[in-house]
C-alpha positions in Angstrom: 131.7 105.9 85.4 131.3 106.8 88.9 129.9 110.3 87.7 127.1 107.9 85.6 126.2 106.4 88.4 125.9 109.1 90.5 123.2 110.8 87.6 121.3 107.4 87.7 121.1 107.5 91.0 119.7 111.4 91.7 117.9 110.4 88.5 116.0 107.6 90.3 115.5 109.8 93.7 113.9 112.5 91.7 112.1 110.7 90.1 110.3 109.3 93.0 109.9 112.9 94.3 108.4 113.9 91.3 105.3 111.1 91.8 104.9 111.8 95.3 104.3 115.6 94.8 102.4 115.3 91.2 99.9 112.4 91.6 98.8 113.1 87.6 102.0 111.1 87.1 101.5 108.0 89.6 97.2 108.2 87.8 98.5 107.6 84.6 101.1 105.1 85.5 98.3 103.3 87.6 95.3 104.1 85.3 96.7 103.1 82.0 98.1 99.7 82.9 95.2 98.9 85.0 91.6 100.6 83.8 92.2 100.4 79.9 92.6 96.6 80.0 89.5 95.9 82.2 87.4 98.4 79.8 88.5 96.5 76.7 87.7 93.0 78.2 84.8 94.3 79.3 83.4 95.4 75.7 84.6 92.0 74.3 84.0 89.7 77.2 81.2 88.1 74.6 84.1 87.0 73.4 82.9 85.5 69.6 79.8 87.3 68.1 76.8 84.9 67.8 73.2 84.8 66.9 72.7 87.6 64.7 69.2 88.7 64.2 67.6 88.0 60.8 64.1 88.2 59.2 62.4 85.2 57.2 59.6 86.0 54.8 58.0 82.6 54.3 55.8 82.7 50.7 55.9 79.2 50.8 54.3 78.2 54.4 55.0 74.3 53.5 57.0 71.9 56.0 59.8 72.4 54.2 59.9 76.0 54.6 59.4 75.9 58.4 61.9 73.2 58.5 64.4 76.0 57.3 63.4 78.2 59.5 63.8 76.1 62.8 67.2 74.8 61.2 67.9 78.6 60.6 67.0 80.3 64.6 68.9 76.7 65.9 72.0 77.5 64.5 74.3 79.5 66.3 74.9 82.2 63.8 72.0 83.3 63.3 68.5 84.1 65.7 64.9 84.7 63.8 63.8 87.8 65.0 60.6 88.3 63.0 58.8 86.8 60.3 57.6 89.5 58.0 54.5 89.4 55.8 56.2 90.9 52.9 60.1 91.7 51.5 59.1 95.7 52.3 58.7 94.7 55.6 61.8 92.8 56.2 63.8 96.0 54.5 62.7 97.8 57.2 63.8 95.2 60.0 67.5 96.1 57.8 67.1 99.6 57.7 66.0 99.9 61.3 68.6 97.9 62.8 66.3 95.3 64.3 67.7 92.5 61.5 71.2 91.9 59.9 69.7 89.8 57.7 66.9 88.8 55.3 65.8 85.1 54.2 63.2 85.1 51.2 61.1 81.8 50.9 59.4 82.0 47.5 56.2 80.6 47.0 56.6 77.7 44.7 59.9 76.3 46.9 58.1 72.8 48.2 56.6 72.9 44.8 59.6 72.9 43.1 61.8 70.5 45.0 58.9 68.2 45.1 58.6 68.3 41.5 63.0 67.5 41.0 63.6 71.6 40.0 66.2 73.6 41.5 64.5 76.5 43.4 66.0 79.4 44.8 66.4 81.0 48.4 67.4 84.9 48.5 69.5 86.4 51.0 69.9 89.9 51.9 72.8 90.3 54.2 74.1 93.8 56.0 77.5 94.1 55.1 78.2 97.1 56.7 80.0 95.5 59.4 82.1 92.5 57.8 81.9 91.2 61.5 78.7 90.5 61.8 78.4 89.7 57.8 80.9 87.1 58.1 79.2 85.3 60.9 75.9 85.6 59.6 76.2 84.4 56.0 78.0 81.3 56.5 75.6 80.2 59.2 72.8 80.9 57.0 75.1 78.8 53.9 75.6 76.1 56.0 72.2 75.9 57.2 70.7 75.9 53.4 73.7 73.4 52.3 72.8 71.0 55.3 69.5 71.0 53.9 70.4 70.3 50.3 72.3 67.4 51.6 69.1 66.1 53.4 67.1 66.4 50.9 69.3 64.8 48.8 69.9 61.6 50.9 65.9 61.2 51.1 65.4 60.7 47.6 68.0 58.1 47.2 66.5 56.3 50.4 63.2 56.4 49.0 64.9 54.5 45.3 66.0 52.0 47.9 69.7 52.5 48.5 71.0 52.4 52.1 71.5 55.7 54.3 75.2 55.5 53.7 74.7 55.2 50.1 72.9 57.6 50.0 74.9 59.9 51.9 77.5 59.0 49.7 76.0 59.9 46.5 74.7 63.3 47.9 77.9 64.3 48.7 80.4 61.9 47.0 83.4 64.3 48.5 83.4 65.2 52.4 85.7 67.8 53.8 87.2 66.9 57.0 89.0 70.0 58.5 90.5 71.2 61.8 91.0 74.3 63.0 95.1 74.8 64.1 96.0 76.7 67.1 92.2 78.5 67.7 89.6 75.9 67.2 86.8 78.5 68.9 87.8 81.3 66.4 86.5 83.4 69.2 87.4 87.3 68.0 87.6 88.3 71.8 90.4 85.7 72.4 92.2 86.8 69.1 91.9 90.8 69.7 92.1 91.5 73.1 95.6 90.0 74.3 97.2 92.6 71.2 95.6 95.1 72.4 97.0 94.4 76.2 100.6 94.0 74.9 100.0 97.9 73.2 98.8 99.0 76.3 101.9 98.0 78.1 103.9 99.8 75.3 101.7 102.7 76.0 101.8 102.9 79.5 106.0 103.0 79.3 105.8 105.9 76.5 103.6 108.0 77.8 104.2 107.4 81.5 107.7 108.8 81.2 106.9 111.4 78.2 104.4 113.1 80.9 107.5 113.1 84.0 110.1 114.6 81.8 107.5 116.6 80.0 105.9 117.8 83.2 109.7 118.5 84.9 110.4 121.1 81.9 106.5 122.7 82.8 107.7 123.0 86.5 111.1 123.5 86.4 112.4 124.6 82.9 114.9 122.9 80.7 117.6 120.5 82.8 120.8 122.5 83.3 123.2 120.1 80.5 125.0 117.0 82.0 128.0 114.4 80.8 125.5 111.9 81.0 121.6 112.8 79.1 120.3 109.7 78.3 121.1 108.2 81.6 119.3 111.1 83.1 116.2 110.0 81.0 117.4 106.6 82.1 116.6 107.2 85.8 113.6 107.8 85.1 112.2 104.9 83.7 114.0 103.0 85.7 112.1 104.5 89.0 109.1 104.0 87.2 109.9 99.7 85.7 108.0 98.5 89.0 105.0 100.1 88.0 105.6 98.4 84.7 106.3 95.1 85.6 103.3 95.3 87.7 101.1 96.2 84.9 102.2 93.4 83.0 101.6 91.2 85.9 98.3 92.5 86.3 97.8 92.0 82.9 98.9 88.1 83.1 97.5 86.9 86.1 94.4 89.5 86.5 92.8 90.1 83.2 93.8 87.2 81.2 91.9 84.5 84.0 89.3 87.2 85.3 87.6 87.2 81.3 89.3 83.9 80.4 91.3 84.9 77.9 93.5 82.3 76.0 96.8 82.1 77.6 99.1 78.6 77.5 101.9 79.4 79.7 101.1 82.6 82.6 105.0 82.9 83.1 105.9 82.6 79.5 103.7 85.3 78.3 104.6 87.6 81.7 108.6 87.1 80.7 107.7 88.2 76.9 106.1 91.5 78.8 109.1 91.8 80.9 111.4 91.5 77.8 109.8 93.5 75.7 109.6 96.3 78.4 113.8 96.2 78.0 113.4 96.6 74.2 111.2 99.4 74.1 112.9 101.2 76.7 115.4 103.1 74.8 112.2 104.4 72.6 110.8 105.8 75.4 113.9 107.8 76.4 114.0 108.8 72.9 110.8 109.6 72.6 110.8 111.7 75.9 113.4 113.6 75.7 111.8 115.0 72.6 108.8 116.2 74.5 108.5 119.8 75.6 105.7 119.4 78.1 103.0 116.9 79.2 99.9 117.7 76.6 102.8 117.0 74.0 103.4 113.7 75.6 99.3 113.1 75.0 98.5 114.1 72.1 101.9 112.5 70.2 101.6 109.2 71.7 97.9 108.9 71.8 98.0 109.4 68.1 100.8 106.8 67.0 99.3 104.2 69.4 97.2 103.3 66.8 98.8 102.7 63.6 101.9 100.8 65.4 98.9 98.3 66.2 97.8 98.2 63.0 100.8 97.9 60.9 102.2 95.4 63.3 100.1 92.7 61.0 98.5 91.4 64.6 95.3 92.5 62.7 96.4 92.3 59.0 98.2 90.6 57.7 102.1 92.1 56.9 102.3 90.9 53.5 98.9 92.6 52.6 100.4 95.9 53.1 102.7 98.3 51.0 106.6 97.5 51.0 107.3 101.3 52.7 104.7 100.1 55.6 106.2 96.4 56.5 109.6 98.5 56.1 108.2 100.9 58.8 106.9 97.7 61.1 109.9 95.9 61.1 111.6 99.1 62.8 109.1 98.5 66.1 109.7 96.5 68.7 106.0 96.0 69.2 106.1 94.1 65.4 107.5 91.0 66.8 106.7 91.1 70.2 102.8 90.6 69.1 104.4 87.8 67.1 105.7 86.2 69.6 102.2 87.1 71.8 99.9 85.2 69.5 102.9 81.8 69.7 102.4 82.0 73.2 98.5 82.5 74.0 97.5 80.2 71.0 100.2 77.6 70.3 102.3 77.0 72.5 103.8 78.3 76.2 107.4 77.1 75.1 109.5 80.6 75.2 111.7 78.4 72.7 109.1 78.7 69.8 109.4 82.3 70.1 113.3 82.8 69.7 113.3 84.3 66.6 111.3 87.3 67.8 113.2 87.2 71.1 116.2 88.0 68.5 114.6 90.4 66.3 114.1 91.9 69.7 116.8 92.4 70.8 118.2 93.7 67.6 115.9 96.4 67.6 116.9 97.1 71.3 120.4 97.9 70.1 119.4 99.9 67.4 117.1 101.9 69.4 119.9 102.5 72.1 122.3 103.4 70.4 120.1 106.0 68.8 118.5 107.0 71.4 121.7 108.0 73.0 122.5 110.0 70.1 119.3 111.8 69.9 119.8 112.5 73.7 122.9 114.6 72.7 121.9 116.1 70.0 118.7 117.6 71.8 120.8 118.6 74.7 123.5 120.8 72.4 120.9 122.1 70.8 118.9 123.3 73.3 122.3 124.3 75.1 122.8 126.7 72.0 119.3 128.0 71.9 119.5 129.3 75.3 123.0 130.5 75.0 122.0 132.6 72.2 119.0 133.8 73.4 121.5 134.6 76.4 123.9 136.5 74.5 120.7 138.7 72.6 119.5 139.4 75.8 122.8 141.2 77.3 
């Protein structure tokens, strides 16, 4: 035990060297944690995507026409860019970019209502980004239904009912609904606080990947020790302040400087802090794997990504394959973003996230005890690789 301790120690020391004379591994420790979170606030400090431009081609010119169109540039959906002379003319708005949408008034519209007919209103709606789709066709529904209701309850007034009768018999059935947990369905607020938690994972992965990977650049492989995960160990354990001062950043920086949904500051900082213990065995895995630092880069720059995405943060889990959910439920980040999205949207109450808390700390077990396994493994091997290449050499 005493020799453990002992490799901790030297571990932690070196470690500490190690940053003082390479700065490229205090940057990244710094940069990571700190500039990628401003940057992606930044982009979605909008926060919700509003007012997206459309074209109206009005064939009908009547007060009822107009009426739709001011309804149409007041809603918050959608803004009425242009009014084209002719449906050509509004393709091109689309096929330029200057319009996401298109709203065709025939001719005989007022004519038609007027007369008791149902007339029709065409929409042409961009659907090349389902973002921007999905905000501006239901503003441009609820505009045209809101309308149909109006009109509605005018004919009835003028037969001589009351407004409220004839509210009633417009729309006989009205939906009252709530919106739980994010009543602004802001996507800023939804995105960005995942996308902080994976930075956090990334800034412990590759932050000690690039020290042990840059150590084997400068100084060749580590002569074999009792004690190879610990060694690994030190590491990241010379480097947790940094962490915990990322998260703390994240917490008390980010999350109030773009306003970012948060209901407890210290219940989402302790989430951080414990998920920094559960991936930590990961990253001394996952380090003791790499042969230099570009390794470290390019390895865990590529599966940042698709641990977001199959997390189910963004989609949902039970949308995806069997084999991928499988995967998911093998990462700590899985439930962790869970948790996350309890703690930023429902509740601060570290009690309503227990069950990921468990799940957590299942996975930190698992992890460990592999990790120290893997540790071994690598070293013997390695051990045997350069013995034999000893041995051919003589």
């Amino acid at each position: 035990m005493l020799t453990r301790f002992k490799t901790l120690l030297s571990g932690i020391v070196g470690e500490w060297k190690l940053m003082i004379r390479e700065p490229s591994i205090l940057m990244a420790l710094l940069a990571i944690p700190i500039v990628y979170p401003l940057v992606v606030s930044w982009l979605y400090q909008a926060n919700q995507v509003v007012e997206r431009p459309a074209v109206v081609v009005d064939d009908d010119n009547s007060s009822l026409s107009r009426e739709m169109i001011l309804d149409l540039d007041a809603t918050q959906e959608v803004r009425v860019v242009e009014r084209p002379a002719s449906i050509d003319l509004g393709w091109e708005a689309i096929r330029t970019g200057r319009a996401e949408m298109m709203v065709y008034i025939p001719s005989n519209l007022s004519t038609r209502v007027k007369r008791g007919e149902q007339a029709h209103v065409k929409l042409w709606v961009n659907s090349a980004n389902m973002l921007t789709y999905g905000v501006a066709y239901p503003g441009a529904s609820n505009v045209i239904n809101a309308l149909n209701e109006e009109i509605g309850q005018r004919f009835f007034f003028g037969k001589g009912m009351s407004t409220e009768a004839s509210a009633a018999r417009t729309a006989p059935i009205v939906r009252c609904e709530r919106s739980l947990f994010h009543p602004t369905m802001a996507y800023g607020d939804f995105l960005v606080p995942g996308v902080l938690m994976v930075v956090v994972q990334q800034a412990v992965l590759i932050g000690l990947a690039l020290s042990v990977g840059l150590r084997k650049e400068k100084e060749g492989q580590p002569a074999p020790t009792r004690w190879p995960f610990t060694a690994i160990e030190a590491r990241l354990i010379a480097q947790l302040a940094l962490y915990v001062a990322g998260a703390a950043f994240a917490v008390w920086g980010i999350f109030p400087l773009f306003g970012w949904s948060i209901q407890s500051p210290f219940a989402v900082f302790a989430l951080l802090v414990a998920f920094l213990g559960t991936i930590a065995p990961a990253a001394v895995l996952v380090a003791s794997l790499m042969k230099d630092r570009y390794e470290a880069f390019q390895v865990l720059m590529f599966v940042s990504a698709p641990m977001f995405l199959m997390s189910g943060f963004s989609w949902p889990l039970d949308q995806m394959p069997a084999y991928v959910r499988a995967l998911a439920s093998l990462f700590p980040v899985t439930p962790a973003l869970g948790a996350l999205r309890v703690l930023t949207m429902k509740t601060g109450d570290l009690h309503a996230i227990v069950p990921f808390l468990r799940t957590m700390g299942i996975q930190f077990m698992g992890w460990l005890a592999l990790a120290i396994v893997v540790t071994h493994l690598v070293q013997r091997t390695r051990w045997l690789v350069s013995r034999s290449g000893s041995r051919a050499s003589t």
